[in-house]
N, C-alpha and C positions, 0 to 999 in steps of 0.2 A: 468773422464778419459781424458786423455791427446793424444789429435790426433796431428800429425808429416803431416805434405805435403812432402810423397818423390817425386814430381813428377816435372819436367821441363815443362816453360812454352811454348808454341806454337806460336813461333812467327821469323820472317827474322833473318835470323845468325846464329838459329839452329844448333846444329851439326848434320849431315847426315851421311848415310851411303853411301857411295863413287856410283857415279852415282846416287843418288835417286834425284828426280825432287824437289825442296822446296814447302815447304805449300805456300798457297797464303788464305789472309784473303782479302775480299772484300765488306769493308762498304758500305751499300747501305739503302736507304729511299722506304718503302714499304707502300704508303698512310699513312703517316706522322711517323710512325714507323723505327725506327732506326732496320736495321738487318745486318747480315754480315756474305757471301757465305762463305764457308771455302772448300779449295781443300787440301786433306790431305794422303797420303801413310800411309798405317797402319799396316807398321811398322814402323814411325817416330816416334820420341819422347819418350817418357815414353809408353811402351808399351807390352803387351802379345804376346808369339809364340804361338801357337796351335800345335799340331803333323803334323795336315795340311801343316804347315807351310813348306814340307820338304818332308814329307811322301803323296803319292797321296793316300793311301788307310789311313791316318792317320783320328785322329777326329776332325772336327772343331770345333767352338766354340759353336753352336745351339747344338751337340753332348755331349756338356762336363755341370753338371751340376753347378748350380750359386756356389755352395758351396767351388767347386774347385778353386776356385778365392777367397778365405777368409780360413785364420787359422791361427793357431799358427807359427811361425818361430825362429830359430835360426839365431843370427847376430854373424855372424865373419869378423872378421877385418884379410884380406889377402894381406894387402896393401904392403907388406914386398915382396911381388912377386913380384913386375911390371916387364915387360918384361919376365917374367919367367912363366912355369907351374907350380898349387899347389899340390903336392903331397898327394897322396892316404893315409899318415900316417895322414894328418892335420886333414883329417874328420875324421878319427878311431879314433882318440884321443875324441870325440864329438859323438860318438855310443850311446851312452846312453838319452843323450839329443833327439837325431834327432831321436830317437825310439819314441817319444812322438809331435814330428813335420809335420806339415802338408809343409812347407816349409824349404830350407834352403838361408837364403839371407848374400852374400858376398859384405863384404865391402872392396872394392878397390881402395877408395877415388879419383880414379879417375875422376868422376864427377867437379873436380876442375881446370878440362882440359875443362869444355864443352864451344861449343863457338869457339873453336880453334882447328889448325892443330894437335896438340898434342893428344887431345882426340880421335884418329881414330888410335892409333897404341900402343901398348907397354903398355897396360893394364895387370891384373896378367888373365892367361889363367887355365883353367879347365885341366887336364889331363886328358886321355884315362881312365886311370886307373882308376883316381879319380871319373869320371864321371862313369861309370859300378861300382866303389862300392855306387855310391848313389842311385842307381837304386834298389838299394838290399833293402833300406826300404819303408816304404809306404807314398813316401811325393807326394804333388801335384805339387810339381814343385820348381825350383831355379830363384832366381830372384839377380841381382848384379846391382851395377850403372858404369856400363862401357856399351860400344859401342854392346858388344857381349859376348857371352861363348867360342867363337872362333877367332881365327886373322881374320883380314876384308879377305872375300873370302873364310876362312875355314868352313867346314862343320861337322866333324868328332864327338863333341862335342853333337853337334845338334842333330846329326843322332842316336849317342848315348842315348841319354837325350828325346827326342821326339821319339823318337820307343820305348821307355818303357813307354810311354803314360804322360809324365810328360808335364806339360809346362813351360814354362820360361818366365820372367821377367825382362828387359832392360832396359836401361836408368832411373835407379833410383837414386836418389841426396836427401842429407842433411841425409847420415845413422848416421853422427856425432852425431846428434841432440837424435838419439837412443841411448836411456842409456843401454838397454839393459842385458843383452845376449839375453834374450829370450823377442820376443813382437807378438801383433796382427796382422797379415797384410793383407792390404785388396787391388784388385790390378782387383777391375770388369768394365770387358769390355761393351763395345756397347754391345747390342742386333740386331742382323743380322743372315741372314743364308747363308749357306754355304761361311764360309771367315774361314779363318785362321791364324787370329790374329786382335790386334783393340790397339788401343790409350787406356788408362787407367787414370784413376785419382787413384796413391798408394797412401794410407797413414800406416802410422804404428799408432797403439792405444796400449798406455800405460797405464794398469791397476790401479785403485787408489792402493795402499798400503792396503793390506790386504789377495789381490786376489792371489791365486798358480799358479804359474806357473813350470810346471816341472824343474829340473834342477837349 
């Protein structure tokens, strides 16, 4: 099986989300042991939303079971939006597939921003529409390598997406490396309670040649 590291690394330069405080990594010697503090916002980086996330009666992640953070997904490449909403037709075109999906993850290639001013604006954005018809199958969640499902400060997308109990999946990079259409993703959080969301290590897992995958 062929595992993919969709995840960005944790370290000064990062790209944030506008006002959020930066990680701080703190090497230190603990009788003769090398260790090192880490101060981290969790939603920085490669990371999970929770419904928590948004909603105060939503579920957090001690509420959501491990499973909901692994399954199958569909990869689309929506990179053809940037700056644009994607239309509600792109996923009906993909009904059939995502009937068999426990995810859907958009590829926006924007991840080739990260790092820079660039990566914080003018990513391809989810639409209303778009977003209430995905709700209509039974996935555990979307996951894209951009900044957000919404412009910095928007929420519409979220509130959407997260009030139908889904969760989401951000800052993910290298979908290229996804051969795709369809692969394994796995995207599990810390273990904590009552928080509503966590830093993640994704990977995608590529079946050897043999294995079904719908679609």
């Amino acid at each position: 099986m062929n595992i993919i590291d969709l995840s960005h690394y944790i370290e000064p330069g990062m790209s944030l989300f506008p006002g959020a405080t930066p990680p701080r990594l703190e090497p230190g010697d603990s009788g003769g042991f090398q260790v090192t503090a880490l101060s981290l916002g969790n939603h920085q980086g490669t990371h999970v939303d929770a419904p928590r996330h948004l909603l105060r009666s939503g579920a957090g992640l001690d509420q959501l079971a491990i499973s909901r953070f692994f399954g199958l997904s569909l990869l689309l490449d929506v990179s053809v939006y940037g700056g644009q909403e994607i239309p509600e037709a792109v996923f009906k075109e993909q009904a059939d597939i995502l009937s068999h999906c426990q995810f859907i993850t958009l590829k926006t290639n924007w991840d080739k921003h990260w790092g820079r001013p660039e990566y914080l604006s003018g990513y391809p954005l989810l639409s209303p529409a778009a977003a209430h018809y995905l709700t209509r199958f039974s996935l555990s969640g979307v996951a894209a390598d951009c900044l957000s499902l919404d412009p910095g400060g928007g929420e519409a997308v979220h509130r959407i997406l997260l009030g139908a109990g889904l969760i989401l999946v951000e800052n993910l990079t290298s979908l290229d490396q996804v051969k795709g259409p369809v692969f394994l993703l796995s995207a599990l959080p810390l273990k904590w309670h009552n928080c509503d969301g966590s830093p993640v290590r994704a990977v995608a897992m590529e079946a050897p040649a043999g294995i079904y995958y719908p679609g």
